[in-house]
BALOBA-1460 file (C-alpha; in Angstrom, 3 decimals):
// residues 71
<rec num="1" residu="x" x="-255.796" y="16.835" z="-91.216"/>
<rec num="2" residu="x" x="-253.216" y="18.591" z="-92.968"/>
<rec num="3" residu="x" x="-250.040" y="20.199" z="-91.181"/>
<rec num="4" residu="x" x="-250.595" y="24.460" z="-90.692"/>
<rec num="5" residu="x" x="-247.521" y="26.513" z="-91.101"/>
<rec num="6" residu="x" x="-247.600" y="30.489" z="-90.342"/>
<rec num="7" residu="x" x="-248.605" y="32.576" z="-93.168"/>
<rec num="8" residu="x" x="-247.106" y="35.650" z="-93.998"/>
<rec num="9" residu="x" x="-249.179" y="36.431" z="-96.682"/>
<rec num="10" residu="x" x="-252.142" y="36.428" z="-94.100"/>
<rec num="11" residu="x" x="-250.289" y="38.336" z="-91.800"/>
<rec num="12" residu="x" x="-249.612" y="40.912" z="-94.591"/>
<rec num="13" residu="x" x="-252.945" y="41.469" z="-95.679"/>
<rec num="14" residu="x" x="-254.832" y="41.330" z="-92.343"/>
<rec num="15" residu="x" x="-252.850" y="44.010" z="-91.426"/>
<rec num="16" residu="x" x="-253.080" y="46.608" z="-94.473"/>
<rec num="17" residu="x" x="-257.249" y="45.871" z="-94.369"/>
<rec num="18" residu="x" x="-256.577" y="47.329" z="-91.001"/>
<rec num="19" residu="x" x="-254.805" y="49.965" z="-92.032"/>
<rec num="20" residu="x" x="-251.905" y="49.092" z="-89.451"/>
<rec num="21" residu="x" x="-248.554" y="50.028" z="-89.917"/>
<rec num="22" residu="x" x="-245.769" y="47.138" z="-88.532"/>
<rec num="23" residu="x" x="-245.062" y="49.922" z="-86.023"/>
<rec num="24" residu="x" x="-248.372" y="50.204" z="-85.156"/>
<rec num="25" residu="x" x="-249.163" y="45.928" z="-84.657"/>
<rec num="26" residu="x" x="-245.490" y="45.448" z="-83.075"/>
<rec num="27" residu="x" x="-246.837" y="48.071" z="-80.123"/>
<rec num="28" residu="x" x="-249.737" y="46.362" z="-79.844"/>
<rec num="29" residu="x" x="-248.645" y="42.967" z="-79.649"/>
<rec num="30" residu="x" x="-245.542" y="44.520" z="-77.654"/>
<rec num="31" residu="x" x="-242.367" y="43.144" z="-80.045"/>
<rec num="32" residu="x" x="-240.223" y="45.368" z="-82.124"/>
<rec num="33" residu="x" x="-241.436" y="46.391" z="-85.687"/>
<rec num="34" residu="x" x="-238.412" y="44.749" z="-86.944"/>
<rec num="35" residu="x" x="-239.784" y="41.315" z="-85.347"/>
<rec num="36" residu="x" x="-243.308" y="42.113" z="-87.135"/>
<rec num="37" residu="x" x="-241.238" y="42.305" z="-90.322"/>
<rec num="38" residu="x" x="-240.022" y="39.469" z="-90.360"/>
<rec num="39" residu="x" x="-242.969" y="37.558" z="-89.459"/>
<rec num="40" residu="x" x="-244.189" y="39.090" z="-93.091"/>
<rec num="41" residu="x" x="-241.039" y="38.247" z="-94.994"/>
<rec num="42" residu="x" x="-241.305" y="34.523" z="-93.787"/>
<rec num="43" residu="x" x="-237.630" y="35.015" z="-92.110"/>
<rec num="44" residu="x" x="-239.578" y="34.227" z="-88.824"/>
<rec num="45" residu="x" x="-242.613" y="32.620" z="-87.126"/>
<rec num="46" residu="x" x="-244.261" y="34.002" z="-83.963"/>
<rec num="47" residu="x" x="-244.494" y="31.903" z="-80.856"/>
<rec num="48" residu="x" x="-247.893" y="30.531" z="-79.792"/>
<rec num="49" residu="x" x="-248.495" y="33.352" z="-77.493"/>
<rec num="50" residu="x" x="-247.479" y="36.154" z="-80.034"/>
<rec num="51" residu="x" x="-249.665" y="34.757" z="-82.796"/>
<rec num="52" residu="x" x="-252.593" y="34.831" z="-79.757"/>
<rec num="53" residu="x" x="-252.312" y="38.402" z="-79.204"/>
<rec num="54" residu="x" x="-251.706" y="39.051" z="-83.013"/>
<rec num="55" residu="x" x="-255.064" y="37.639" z="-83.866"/>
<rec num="56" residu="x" x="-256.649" y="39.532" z="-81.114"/>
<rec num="57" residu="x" x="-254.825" y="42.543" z="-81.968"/>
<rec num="58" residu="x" x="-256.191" y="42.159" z="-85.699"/>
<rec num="59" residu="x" x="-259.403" y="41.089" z="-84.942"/>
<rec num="60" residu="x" x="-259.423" y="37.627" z="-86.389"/>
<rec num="61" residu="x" x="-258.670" y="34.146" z="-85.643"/>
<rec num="62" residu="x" x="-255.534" y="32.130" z="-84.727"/>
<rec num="63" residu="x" x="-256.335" y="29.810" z="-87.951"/>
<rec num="64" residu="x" x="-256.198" y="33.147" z="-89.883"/>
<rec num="65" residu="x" x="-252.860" y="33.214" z="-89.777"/>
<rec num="66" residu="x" x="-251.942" y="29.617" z="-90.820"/>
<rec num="67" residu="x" x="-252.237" y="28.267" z="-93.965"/>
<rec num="68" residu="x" x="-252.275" y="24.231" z="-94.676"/>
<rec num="69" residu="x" x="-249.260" y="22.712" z="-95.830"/>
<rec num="70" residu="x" x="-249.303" y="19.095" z="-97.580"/>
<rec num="71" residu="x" x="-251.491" y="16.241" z="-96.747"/>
């Protein structure tokens, strides 16, 4: 099974189909919007629990956030 690594690109567009603004996701998960931000410019990675409520939040799965990384 190959490794998962957060994906930012994921992250990115899950939100916009939303139509969420970072503002509006960071309230919701309860982080700043500068901490959403960086999630989406791959400068961070959100803890277990944060990419939980994220996926909740956005109405999709956990796994919809990773992306497989090697082999």
């Amino acid at each position: 099974m190959p490794a998962l690594k957060f994906s930012k690109d994921a992250l990115r567009r899950i939100r916009t189909e939303r139509a969420l603004s970072r503002q509006e996701l960071a309230n919701a998960v309860r982080c700043h919007h500068s901490t959403v931000k960086r999630w989406e410019q791959g400068l961070r990675s959100p803890n277990a629990q944060a990419a939980i409520v994220t996926a909740t939040v956005l109405g999709c799965s956990v796994h919809d956030l990773f992306e497989a990384v090697g082999e």
